[in-house]
N, C-alpha and C positions, 0 to 999 in steps of 0.2 A: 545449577543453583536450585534451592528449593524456593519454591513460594510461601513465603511465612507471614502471619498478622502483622501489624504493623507497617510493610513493607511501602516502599512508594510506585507507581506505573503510573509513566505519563502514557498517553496515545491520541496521537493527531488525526485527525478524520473522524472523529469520535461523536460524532452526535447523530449518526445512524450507520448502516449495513456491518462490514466488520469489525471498525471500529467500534462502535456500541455494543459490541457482542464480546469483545475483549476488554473492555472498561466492565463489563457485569460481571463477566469471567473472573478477571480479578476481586471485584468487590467482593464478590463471593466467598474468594480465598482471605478474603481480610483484611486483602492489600486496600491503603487511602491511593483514587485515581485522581490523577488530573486529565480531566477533557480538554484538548483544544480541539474546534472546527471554525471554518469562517463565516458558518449560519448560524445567525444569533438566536433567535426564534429557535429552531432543531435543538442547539445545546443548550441553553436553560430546561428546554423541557428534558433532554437525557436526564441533565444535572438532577432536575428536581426530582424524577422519576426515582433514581439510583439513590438520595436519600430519602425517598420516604421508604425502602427495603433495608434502613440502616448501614448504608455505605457511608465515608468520611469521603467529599468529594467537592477538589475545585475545581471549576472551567471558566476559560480565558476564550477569551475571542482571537483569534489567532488567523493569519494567512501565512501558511510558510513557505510563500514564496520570499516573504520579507522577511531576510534576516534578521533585520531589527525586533520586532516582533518575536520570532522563536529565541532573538535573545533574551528576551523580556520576559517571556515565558521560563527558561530557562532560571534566571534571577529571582523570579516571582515564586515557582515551586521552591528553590532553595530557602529563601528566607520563611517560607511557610510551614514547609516539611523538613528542612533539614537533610535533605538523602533522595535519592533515589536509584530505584535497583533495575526497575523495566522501562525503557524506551521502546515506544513501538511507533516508528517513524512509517506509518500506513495513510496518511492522507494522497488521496488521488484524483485525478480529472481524467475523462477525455477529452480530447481536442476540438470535435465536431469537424475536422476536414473532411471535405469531400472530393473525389476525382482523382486523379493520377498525380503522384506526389511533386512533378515539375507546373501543376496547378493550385499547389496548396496555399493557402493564404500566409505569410508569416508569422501572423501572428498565432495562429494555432500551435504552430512550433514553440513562438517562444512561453505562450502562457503552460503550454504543457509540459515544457522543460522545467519553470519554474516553477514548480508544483513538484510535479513528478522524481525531478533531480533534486534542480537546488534544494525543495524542503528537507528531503532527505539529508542530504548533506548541512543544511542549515541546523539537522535536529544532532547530525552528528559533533558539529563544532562546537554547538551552546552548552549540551551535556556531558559528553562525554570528557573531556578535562574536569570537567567536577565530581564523574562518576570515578574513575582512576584516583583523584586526588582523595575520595573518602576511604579510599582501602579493602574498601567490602566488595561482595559479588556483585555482579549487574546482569545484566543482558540488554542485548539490542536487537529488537526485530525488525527489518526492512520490509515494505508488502512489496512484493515485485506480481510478475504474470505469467502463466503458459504462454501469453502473447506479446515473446519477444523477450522473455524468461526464459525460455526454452527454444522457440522456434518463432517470426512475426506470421502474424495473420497483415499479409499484406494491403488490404481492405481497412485496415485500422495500424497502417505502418507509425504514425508519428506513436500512437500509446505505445508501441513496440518498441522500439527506437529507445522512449523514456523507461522502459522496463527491462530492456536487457542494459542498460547503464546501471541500474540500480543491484544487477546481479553482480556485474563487476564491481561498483563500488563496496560492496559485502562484501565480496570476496575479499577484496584488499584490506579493510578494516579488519576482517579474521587474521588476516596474515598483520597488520598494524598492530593490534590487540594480542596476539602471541610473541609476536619480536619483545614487548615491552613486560613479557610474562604477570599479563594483566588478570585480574580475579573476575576479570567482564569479558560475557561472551556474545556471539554473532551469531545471527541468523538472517536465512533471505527466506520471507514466506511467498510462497504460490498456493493464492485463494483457493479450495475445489474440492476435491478433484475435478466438478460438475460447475454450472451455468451459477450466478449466483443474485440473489435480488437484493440492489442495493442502490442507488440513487444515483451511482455511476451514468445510468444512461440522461441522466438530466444535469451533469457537468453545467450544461450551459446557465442553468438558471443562476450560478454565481459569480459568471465570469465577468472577471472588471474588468470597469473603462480604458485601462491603459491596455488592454489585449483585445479591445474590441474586433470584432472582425471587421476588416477594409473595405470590404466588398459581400453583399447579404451571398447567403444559400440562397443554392436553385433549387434545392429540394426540403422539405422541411425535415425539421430533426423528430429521428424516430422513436418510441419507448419501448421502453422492455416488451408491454404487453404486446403492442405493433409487432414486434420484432418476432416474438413467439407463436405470435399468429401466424406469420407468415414462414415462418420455419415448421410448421404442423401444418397450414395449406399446401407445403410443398412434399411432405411425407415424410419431415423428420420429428424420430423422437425429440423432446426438448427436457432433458435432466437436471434439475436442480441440487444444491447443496445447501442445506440449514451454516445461516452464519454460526449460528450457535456452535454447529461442528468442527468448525472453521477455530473459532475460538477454545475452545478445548483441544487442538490440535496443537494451538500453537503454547499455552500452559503446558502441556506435554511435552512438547519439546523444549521449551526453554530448563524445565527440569534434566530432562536428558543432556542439555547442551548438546542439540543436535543442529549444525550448521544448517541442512538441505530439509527445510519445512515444505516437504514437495507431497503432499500426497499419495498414493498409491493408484497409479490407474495406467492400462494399456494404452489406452490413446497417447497419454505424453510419455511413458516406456518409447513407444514406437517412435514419434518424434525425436527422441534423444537418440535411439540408435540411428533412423536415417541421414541426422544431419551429421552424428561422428562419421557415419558412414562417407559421406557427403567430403565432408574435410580431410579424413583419411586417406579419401582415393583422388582426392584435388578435382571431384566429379562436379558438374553443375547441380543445383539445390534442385533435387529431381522434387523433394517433398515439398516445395511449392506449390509443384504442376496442378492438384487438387484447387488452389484459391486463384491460377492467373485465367484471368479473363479476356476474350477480344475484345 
């Protein structure tokens, strides 16, 4: 589909890293966004940011873990805008477990599902029956990850876990959405190709009461910068990717109606043939060996 004036793009996660970069994206193109994120503070100021550059722009406070919520959002863009053409069901967390996954605390599971999954799916049942019902083109982009998109980084299994679901659930809505020879189309984006700075590593500062963790960390939670540092103390490069590029990738591809928003890069090349590999020959995940630890 093309991107045209007027047009609507909701996108959840939206009040900073890739989502704020695909809410401008859009603006740009003339499309009216709707922001939901569930940091109230972060999205007024997206919000305000994005009209004073002359964007047409609502945002909702939104958790979508709750269905109710992205129902309401869903209601609330309609009655406002009347249409909408882009979905981009990209709101994300990490989990903050730590240890071996028969020590993970449950709840990091469950808050990470319900974010990572259910939103997804929550952005898919509120819209898309109304996107189908207006007759016109659409698109849906899902954010998924290399990590567990493609292959888990076992180190960070639960975000893994919630992101190769999110590849399957695309796929099936591809296949839902052509059975029904719908004018809306699918996509699964993987951020990157590269590292990306984006608030992800501070998940925790919004996680709610009802996913508290049971029992505190023994270690404290780490930041990107930490994290960098100590990937460059140890003698690795550390490569970034501009969200902005991120977000021009994915405008590209929703024009193209291009299912696989995967980037171009060896690294995950190589990953997708080891693990076909892997399945192929009914062989142990040899492409693990690199991330298991004693």
């Amino acid at each position: 589909m093309e991107l045209a004036e007027g047009q609507v793009a909701v996108v959840t996660g939206a009040a900073s890293g890739v989502g704020l970069a695909l809410a401008r994206r859009f603006a740009a193109d003339g499309l009216k966004v709707v922001l939901a994120d569930v940091e109230e503070g972060a999205l007024e100021k997206a919000a305000a940011a994005l009209r004073e550059d002359g964007a047409v722009v609502h945002a909702r406070v939104v958790d979508v873990g709750e269905r109710e919520e992205v129902v309401a959002l869903a209601e609330e863009t309609y009655e406002k805008f009347g249409a909408v053409h882009v979905l981009c069901n990209n709101a994300g967390v990490g989990s903050g477990a730590e240890g071996r996954m028969w020590e993970h605390d449950p709840n990091d599971w469950k808050w990470a599902f319900a974010v990572n999954v259910w939103g997804v799916f929550h952005g898919i049942q509120a819209f898309v029956p109304r996107m189908l019902a207006g007759g016109g083109p659409g698109h849906i982009v899902n954010t998924s990850s290399g990590d567990g998109g493609i292959a888990p980084l076992p180190t960070a299994s639960v975000y893994a876990v919630t992101k190769s679901a999110v590849v399957t659930m695309t796929e099936s809505l591809y296949a839902h959405l052509k059975a029904e020879h719908a004018r809306v189309g699918a996509s699964v984006l993987f951020p990157g190709p590269h590292m990306l700075r984006t608030g992800l590593w501070e998940s925790h500062r919004n996680r709610p009461a009802r996913y508290a963790k049971q029992r505190p960390r023994r270690t404290p939670y780490r930041s990107l910068d930490q994290w960098e540092a100590a990937m460059r103390e140890a003698g690795q490069e550390v490569r970034f990717t501009p969200v902005e590029q991120v977000a021009d990738f994915v405008a590209d591809g929703i024009r193209a109606d291009r299912f696989w928003l995967l980037p171009e890069s060896e690294h995950s090349d190589a990953q997708i043939r080891a693990r076909s590999r892997s399945m192929l020959a009914r062989a142990d995940p040899a492409y693990l060996e690199h991330f298991i630890l004693d």
